[in-house]
ZAMIPA-435153 format. One line per 10 residues: number of its first residue (from 1); their letters; for each residue x, y, z of C-alpha. Coordinates in nm, 2 decimals. Example, Ala and Ser with C-alpha at 12.3 -4.5 7.8 and 13.67 -1.06 7.14 Angstrom:
BEGIN
1	as	1.23:-0.45:0.78  1.37:-0.11:0.71
This chain:
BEGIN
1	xxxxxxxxxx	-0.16:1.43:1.29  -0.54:1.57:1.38  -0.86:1.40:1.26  -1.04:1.72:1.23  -1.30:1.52:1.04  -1.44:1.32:1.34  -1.41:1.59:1.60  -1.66:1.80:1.34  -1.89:1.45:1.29  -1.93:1.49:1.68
11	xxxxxxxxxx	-2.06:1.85:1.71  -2.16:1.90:1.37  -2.58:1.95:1.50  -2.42:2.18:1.70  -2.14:2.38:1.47  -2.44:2.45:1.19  -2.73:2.53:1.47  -2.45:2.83:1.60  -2.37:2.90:1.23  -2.69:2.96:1.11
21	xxxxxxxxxx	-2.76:3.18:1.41  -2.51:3.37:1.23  -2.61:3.39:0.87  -3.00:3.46:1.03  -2.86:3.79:1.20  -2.62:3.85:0.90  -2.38:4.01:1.11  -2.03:3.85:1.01  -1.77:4.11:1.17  -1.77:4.19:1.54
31	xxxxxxxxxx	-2.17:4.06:1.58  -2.36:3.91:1.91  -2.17:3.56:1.85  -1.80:3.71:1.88  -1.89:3.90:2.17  -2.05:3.62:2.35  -1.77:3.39:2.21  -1.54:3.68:2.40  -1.74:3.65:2.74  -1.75:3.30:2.76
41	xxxxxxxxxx	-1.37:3.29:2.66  -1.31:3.50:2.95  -1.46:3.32:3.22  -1.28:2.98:3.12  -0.94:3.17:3.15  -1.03:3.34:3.41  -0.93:3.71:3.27  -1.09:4.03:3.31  -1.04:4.07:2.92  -1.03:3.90:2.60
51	xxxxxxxxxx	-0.98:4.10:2.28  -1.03:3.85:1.96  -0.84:3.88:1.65  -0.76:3.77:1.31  -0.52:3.50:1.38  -0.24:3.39:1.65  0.05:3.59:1.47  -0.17:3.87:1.48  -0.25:3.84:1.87  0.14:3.86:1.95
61	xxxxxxxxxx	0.17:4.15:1.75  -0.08:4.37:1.90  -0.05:4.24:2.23  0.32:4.38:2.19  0.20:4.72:2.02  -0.03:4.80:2.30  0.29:4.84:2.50  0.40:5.10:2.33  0.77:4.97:2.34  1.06:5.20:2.14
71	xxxxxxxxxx	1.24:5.04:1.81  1.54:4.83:1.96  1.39:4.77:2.30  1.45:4.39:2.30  1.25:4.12:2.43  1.35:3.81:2.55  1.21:3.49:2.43  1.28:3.12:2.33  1.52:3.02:2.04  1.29:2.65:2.03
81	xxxxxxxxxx	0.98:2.74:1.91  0.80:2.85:1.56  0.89:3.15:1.44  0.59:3.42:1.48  0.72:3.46:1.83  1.05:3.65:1.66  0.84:3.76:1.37  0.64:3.97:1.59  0.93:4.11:1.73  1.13:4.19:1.45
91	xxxxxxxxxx	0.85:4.32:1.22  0.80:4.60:1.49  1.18:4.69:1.48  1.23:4.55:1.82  1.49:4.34:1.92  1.45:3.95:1.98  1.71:3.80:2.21  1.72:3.42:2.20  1.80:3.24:2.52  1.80:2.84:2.56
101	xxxxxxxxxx	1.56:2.59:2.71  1.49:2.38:2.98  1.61:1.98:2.82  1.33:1.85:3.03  1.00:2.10:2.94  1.16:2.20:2.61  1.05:2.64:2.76  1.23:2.89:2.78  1.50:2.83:3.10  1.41:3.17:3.34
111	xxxxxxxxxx	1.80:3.11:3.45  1.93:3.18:3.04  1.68:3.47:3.10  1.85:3.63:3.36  2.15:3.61:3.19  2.02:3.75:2.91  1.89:4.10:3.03  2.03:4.44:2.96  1.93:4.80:3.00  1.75:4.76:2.69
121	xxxxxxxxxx	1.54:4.44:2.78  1.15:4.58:2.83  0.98:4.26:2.77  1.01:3.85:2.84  0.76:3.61:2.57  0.74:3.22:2.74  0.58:3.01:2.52  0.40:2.74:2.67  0.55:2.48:2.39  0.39:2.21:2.28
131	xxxxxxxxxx	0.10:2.28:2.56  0.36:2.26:2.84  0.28:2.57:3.09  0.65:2.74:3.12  0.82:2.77:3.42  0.58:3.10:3.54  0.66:3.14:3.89  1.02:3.20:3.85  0.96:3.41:3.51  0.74:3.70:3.68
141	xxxxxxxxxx	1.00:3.66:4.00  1.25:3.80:3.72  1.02:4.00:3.51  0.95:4.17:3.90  1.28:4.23:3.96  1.37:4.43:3.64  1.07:4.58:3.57  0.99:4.41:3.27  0.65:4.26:3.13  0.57:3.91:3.06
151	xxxxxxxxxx	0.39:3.83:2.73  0.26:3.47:2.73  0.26:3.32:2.38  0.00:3.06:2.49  -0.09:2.94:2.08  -0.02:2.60:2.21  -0.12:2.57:2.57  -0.48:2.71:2.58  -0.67:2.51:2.90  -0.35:2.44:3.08
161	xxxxxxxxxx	-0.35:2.50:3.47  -0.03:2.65:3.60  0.02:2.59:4.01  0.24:2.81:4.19  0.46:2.72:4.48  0.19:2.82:4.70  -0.06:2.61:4.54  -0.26:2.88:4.34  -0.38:2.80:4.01  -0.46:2.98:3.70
171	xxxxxxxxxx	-0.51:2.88:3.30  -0.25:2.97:3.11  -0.34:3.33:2.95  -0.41:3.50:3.26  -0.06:3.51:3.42  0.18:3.72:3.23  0.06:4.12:3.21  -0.07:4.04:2.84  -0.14:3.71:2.63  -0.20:3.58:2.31
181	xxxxxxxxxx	-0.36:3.26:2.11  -0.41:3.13:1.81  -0.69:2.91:1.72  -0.53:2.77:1.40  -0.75:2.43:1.31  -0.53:2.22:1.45  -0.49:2.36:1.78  -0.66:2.20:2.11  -0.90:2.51:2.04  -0.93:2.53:1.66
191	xxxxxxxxxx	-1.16:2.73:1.44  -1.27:2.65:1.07  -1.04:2.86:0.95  -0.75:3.14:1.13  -0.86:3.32:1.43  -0.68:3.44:1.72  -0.73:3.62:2.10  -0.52:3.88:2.31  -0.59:3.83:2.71  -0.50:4.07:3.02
201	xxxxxxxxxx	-0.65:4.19:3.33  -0.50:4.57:3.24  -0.83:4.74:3.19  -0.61:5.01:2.98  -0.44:4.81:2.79  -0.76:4.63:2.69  -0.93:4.94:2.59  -0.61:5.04:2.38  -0.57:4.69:2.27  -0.93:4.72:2.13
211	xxxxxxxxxx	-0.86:5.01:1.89  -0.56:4.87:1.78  -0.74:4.54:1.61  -1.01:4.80:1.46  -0.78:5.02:1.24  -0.73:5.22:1.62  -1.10:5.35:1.61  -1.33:5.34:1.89  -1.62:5.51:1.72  -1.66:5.47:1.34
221	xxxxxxxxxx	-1.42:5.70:1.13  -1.29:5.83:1.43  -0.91:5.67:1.47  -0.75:5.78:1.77  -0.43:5.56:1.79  -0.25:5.35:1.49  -0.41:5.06:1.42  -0.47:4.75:1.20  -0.76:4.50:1.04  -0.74:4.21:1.27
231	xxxxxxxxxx	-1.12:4.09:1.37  -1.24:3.74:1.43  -1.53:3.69:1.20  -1.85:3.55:1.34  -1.88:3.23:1.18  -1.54:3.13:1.34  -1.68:3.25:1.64  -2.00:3.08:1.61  -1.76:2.76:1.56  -1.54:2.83:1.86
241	xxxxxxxxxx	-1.84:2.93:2.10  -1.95:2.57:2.04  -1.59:2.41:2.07  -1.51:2.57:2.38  -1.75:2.41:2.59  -1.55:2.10:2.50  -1.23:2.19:2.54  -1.15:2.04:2.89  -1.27:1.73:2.76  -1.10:1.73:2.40
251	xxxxxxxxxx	-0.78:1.82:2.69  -0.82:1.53:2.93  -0.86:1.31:2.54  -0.55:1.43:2.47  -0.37:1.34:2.83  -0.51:1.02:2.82  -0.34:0.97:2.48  -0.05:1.08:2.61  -0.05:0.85:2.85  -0.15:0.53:2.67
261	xxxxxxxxxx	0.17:0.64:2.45  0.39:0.65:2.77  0.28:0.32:2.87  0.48:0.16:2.57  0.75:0.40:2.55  0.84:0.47:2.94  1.17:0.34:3.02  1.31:0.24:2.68  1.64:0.37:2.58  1.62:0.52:2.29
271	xxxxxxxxxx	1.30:0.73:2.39  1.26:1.05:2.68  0.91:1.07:2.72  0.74:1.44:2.75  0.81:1.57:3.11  0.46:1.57:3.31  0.35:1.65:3.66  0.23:1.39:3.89  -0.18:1.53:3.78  -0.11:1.60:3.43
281	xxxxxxxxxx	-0.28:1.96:3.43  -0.04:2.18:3.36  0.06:2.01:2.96  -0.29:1.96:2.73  -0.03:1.76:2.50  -0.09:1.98:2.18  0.19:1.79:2.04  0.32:1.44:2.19  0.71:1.52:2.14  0.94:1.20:2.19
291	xxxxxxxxxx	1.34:1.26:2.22  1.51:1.01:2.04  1.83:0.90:2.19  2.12:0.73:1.95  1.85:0.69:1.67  1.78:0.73:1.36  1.50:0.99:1.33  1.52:1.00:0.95  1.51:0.67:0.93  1.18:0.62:1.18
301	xxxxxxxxxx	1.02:0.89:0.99  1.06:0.67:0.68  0.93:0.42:0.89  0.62:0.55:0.98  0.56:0.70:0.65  0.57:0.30:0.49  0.28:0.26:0.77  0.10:0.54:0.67  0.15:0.72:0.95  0.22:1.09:1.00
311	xxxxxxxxxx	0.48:1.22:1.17  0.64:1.59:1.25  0.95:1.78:1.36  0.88:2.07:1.54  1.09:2.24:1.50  1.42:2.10:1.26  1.65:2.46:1.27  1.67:2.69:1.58  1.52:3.02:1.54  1.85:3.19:1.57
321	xxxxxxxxxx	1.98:2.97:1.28  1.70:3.11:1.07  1.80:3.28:0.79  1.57:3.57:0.86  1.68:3.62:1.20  2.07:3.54:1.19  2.21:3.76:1.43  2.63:3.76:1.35  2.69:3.85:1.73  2.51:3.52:1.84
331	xxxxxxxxxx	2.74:3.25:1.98  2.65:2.91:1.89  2.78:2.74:2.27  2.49:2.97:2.39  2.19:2.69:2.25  2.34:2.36:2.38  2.00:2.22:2.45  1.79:2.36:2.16  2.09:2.25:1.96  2.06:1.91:2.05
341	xxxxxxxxxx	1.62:1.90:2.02  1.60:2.01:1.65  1.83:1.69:1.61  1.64:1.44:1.89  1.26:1.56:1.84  0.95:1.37:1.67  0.60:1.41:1.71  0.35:1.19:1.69  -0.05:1.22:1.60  -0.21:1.36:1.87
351	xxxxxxxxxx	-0.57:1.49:1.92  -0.88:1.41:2.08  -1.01:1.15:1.83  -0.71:0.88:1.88  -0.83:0.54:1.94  -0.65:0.29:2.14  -0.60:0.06:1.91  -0.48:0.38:1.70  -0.23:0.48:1.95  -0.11:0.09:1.99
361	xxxxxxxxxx	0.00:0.04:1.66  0.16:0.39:1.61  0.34:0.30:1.98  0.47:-0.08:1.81  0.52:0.09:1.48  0.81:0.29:1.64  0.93:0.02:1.92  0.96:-0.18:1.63  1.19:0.05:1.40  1.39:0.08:1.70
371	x	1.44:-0.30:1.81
């Protein structure tokens, strides 16, 4: 699904040069390389603050801790997507309220958000699925009107430009009052191993954000609010410092993938293509997610699996069907759409390193399962 392999044979001069800065100045926690990491991180997004962290979960969690919300406030978010959104939620004895999505962008649908909020609601989470930017505009319209703050979970759509109605345009990460990202391997921005990345433009919430990650101390042995152990190491940052000057173009890669795909599956019947705007900016394609129509998706994933090639469902069972998060009160009638995706999705491989050729026979691969 990602050829990690050949990315790294591209910058790998590069990846060991910023490494070995690293082991020469044998600072490994919070040295020079995550704080320049941090400043350069911040002027791509275009945010006044980035805080790194451990890993993506992690970045969720704190971003929602430094708002200080009460056990059973409940925050709204998306019942398609993987489930560290809810875990987040739940592990802080908040309360996750699962609304549907949009059939065409697969994000949260700000009307089933509306819907959705009570007295008790303190907080929406949009996730920018799949790298699709969510439906912003009309989701701070809402969070405006009932007070409420937007926490971005933008693990899957770092580099993606949102445009407003008015023709503003911001990265993903610098819209809602807080973000967070993950930069899992396999993400558009990907470390060697788990890392993650809280972003706002609150200069409070930064400074409170930043005790949190260090086990709430902002000088050593001094802990002024409850915190936990969640730093991004240096040699991850040393890795992502030299990965983020290429994201845009490992992003336009992936588009152009996504596009060579469309170009065999556009207009067949058995196929919706992922939704796109007319310039393409606002999804970096971190998955390519097909919707089968009156097909077999077992049976095509058999079918690539004979050719060798990978596949995934993201996601087979609806967060509110999880075990973990079964909520008896729920009404099944109130998922129609996110019903229907864990049944019609597939994704192919998608990253920076396709070929054409590659993309070609994946694309006849499937046509021909479904001929």
């Amino acid at each position: 699904m990602v050829d990690l392999k050949s990315q790294y044979d591209f910058i790998r001069k590069e990846v060991a040069a910023s490494m070995e800065s690293v082991f020469e100045s044998s600072s490994y926690i919070n040295g020079p390389m995550v704080q320049e990491f941090q400043k350069e991180l911040e002027l791509y997004v275009g945010v006044k603050h980035v805080i790194p962290c451990a890993n993506g979960t992690d970045a969720l969690q704190i971003a929602l801790m430094g708002l200080e919300l009460k056990p059973g406030d409940e925050i709204i978010t998306a019942d398609f997507t993987f489930a560290a959104t809810v875990e987040v939620i739940s592990l802080l004895h908040l309360k996750p309220v699962l609304v549907d999505v949009h059939p065409r962008t697969f994000n949260i649908d700000p009307e089933a958000i509306e819907k959705a909020i009570t007295k008790k609601t303190k907080a929406i989470i949009p996730v920018h699925l799949f790298g699709q930017c969510a439906e912003m505009a009309e989701i701070l319209r809402i969070a405006e009107k009932y007070n409420l703050y937007v926490v971005e979970d933008n693990a899957q759509g770092i580099g993606a430009t949102y445009t407003f109605p008015d023709g503003i345009q911001a990265k993903t990460g610098s819209l809602g009052h807080v973000a967070a990202t993950s930069f899992f391997p396999s993400k558009n921005l990907g470390a060697y191993g788990d890392g993650g990345a809280i972003f706002t433009n609150d200069d409070d919430l930064a400074h409170f954000i930043r005790g949190i990650v260090n086990h709430g101390m902002y000088t050593r042995y001094y802990h002024d609010v409850v915190g936990v152990n969640s730093r991004l190491d240096s040699l991850q940052a040393a890795v992502l410092k030299v990965k983020l000057k290429y994201l845009d173009f490992y992003n336009e890669r992936r588009k152009e993938a996504a596009l060579r795909y469309n170009s065999f599956f556009e207009g067949h019947p058995n196929l919706i293509t992922p939704h796109r705007l007319a310039d393409c900016n606002s999804h970096v394609f971190h998955q390519y997610t097909l919707r089968l129509i009156d097909a077999d998706r077992d049976g095509l994933v058999a079918h690539l699996g004979k050719h060798d090639i990978p596949c995934g469902v993201y996601y087979p069972v609806p967060l509110h069907a999880q075990k973990a998060y079964a909520d008896p009160s729920v009404k099944e009638h109130t998922f129609p759409v996110t019903n229907q995706l864990v049944k019609d999705v597939i994704s192919l491989p998608m990253h920076s390193e396709l070929s054409s050729d590659q993309i070609e026979f994946i694309a006849k691969t499937v046509l021909e399962f479904l001929t």
